[in-house]
C-alpha positions in Angstrom: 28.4 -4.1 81.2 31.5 -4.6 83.2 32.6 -1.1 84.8 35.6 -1.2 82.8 33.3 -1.4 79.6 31.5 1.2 81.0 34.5 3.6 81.8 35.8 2.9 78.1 31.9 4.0 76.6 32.2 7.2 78.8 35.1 8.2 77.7 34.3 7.6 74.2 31.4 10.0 74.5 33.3 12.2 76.0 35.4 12.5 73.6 32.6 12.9 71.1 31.7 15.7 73.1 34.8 17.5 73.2 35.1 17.2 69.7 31.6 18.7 68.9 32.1 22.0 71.2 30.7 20.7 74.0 31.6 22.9 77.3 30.6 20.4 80.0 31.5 17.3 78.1 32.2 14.7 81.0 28.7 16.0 83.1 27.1 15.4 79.9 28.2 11.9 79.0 27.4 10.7 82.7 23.9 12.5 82.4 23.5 10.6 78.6 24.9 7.4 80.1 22.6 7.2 83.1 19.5 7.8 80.5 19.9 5.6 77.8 18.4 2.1 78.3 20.9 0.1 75.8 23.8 1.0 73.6 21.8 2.0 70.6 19.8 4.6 72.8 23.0 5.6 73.7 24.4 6.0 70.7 20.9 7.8 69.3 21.2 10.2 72.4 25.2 11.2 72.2 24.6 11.6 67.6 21.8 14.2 68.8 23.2 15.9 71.3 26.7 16.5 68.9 24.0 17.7 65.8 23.6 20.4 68.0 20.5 19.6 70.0 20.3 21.1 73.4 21.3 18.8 76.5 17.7 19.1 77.8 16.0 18.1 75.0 17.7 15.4 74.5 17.2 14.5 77.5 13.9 14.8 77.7 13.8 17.0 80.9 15.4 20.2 82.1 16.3 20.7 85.6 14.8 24.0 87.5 14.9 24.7 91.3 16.0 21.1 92.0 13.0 19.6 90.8 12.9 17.6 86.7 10.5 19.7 84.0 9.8 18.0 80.5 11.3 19.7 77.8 10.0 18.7 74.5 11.7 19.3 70.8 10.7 23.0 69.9 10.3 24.3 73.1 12.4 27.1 75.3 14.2 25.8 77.7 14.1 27.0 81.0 17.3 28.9 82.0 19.3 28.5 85.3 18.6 32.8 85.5 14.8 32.2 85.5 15.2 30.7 88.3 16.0 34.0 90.3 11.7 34.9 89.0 10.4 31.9 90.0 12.4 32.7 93.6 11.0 36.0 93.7 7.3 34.1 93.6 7.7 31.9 95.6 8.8 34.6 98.1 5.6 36.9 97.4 3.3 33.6 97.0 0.0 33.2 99.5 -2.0 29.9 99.5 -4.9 30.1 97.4 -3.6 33.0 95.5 -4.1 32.7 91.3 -0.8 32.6 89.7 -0.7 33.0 85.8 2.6 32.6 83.6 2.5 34.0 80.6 5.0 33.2 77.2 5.5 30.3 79.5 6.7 27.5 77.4 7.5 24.9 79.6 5.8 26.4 82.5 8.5 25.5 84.7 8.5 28.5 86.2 4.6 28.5 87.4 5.0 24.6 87.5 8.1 25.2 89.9 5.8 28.2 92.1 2.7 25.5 92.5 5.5 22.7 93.8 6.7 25.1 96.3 3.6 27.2 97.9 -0.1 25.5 98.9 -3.1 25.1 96.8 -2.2 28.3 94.4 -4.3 28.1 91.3 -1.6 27.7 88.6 -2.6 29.0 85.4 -0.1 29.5 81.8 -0.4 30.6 78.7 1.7 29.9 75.0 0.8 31.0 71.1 2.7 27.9 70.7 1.3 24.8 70.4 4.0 22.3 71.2 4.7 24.9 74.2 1.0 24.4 75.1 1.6 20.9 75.1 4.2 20.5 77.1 3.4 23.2 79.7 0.2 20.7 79.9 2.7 17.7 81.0 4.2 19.7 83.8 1.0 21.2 85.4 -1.4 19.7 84.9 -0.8 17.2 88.1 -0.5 20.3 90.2 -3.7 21.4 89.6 -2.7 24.0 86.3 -4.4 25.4 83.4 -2.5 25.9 80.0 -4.4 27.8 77.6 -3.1 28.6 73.8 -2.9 32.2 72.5 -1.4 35.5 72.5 -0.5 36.9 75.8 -3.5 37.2 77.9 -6.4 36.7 74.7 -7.3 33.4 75.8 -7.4 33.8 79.8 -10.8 33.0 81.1 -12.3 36.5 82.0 -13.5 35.6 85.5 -9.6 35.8 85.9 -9.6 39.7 85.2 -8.9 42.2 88.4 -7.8 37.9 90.3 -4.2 37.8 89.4 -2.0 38.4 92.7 1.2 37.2 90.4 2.0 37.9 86.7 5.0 36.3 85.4 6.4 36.5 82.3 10.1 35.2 81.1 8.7 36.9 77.5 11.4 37.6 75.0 13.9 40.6 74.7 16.6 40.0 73.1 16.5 42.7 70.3 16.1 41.3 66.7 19.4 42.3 65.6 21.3 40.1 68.2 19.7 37.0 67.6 22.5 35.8 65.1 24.6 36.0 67.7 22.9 33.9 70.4 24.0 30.5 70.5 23.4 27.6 67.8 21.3 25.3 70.6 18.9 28.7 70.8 18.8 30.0 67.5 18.7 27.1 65.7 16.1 24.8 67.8 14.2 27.1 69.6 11.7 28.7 68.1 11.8 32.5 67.4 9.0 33.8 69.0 9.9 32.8 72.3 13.5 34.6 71.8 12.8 37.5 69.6 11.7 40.8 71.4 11.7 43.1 68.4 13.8 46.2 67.9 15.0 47.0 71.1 14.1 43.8 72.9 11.1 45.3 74.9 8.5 44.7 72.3 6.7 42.0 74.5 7.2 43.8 77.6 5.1 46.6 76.4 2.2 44.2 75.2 2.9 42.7 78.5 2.6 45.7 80.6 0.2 47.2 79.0 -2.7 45.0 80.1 -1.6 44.1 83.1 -3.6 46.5 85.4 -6.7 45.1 84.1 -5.6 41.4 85.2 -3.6 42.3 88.5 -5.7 42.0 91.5 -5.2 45.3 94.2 -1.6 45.1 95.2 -0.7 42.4 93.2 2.6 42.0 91.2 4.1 41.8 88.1 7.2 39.8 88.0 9.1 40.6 84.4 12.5 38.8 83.3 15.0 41.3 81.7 18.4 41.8 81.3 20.7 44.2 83.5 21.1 46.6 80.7 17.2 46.5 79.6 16.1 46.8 83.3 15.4 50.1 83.5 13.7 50.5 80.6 11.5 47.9 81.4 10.8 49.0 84.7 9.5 52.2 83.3 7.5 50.9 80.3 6.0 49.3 83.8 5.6 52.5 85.8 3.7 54.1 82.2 1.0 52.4 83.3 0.5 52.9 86.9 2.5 50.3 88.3 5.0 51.1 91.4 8.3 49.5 90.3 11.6 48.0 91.6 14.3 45.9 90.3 15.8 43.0 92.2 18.9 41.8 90.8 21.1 38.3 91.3 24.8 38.5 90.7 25.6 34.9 90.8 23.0 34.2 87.9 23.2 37.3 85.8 19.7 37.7 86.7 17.1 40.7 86.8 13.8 40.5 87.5 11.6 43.9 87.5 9.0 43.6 90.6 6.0 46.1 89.6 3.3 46.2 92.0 -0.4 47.5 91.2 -2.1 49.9 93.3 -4.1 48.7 96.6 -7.4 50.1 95.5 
């Protein structure tokens, strides 16, 4: 295609775009335009993407800490705020140490932690089973475990009292606010991975909860959450025994609560 050609189809799709309520219409069409292998891709790529399908999964991949995660259809996709947690791992990460993930769905956040630090053992957990899968296509080469079930149910038990990093992106946005999250969540994500009951912290309970049992002396429990949730979650995390503190990213919108298990 001549680059004329090509400057006419770009602008085409941008205007497409535009039209559909697309924020960053012109980094989108470059991003569709450099992924499509012919003009009917193309056009199959730009008609999902302005149904309403999020960027990533149209694309096939989500971007997180510089590096490409798959995203499959179905599955939550990683948010530029997460990656203030997966930060906050890789800060607190030893070699060898076991680092589990839990409500992971993509498992970019673990996946992301194993890229960065030396021969961790990378483990991740989802109910869901296209999560499961997908998780599976992202760490598996790093030498990961995905395992399917309810928060920690189906972790091996020679894991228990081994965990020296718990992270958990697990929903909590309250039930009633859902409605007014945005179409490309609401309507092609699935709920369970967004819906954190009542007050949001329904998971984060579950979550903390059994934590002491998994954390190894002094390790950490690193728990998204928003700014206005954070201390609440922090002391649903202190309930049971956990010393807490809240690190917070400006720039992101981002809160992570850091609770730590006792040493012995």
């Amino acid at each position: 295609m001549s680059v004329e050609g090509e400057s006419r189809l770009l602008t085409d799709i941008i205007t497409e775009l535009r039209a559909a309520g697309c924020v960053f219409a012109e980094d989108e069409a470059e991003l569709l335009l450099r992924t499509a292998g012919t003009r009917a891709e193309l056009a199959e790529l730009t008609r999902r993407r302005v149904d309403g399908l999020p960027l990533e999964v149209v694309l096939g991949w989500a971007e997180f800490l510089g590096d490409r995660f798959v995203v499959e259809p179905g599955v939550f996709v990683p948010r530029r705020r997460s990656e203030f947690l997966a930060e906050q791992a890789i800060s607190l990460a030893r070699p060898g140490a076991v680092v589990v993930e839990l409500c992971c769905g993509s498992a970019a956040i673990v996946a992301a932690v194993a890229r960065a630090v030396e021969r961790i053992e990378p483990h991740a957990c989802d109910i869901d089973p296209n999560c499961v899968r997908c998780a599976r296509r992202n760490l598996t080469d790093l030498g990961g475990t995905v395992h399917r079930g309810d928060l920690y149910e189906p972790l091996p038990g020679e894991l228990r009292g081994r965990v020296e990093l718990l992270l958990a992106n697990a929903p909590y946005v309250p039930t009633d606010e859902i409605a007014s999250m945005p179409p490309e969540a609401r309507e092609h994500e699935p709920p369970v991975a967004l819906d954190g009951g009542t007050d949001g912290l329904d998971v984060h309970r579950a979550v903390a909860a059994e934590a002491p049992e998994w954390l190894s002396p002094g390790g950490r429990l690193l728990l998204e959450t928003s700014g206005r949730q954070a201390e609440r979650s922090a002391a649903i995390c202190a309930e049971y025994g956990l010393d807490t503190r809240v690190a917070r990213c400006e720039e992101t919108d981002a809160t992570v609560v850091v609770a730590t298990a006792p040493e012995s």
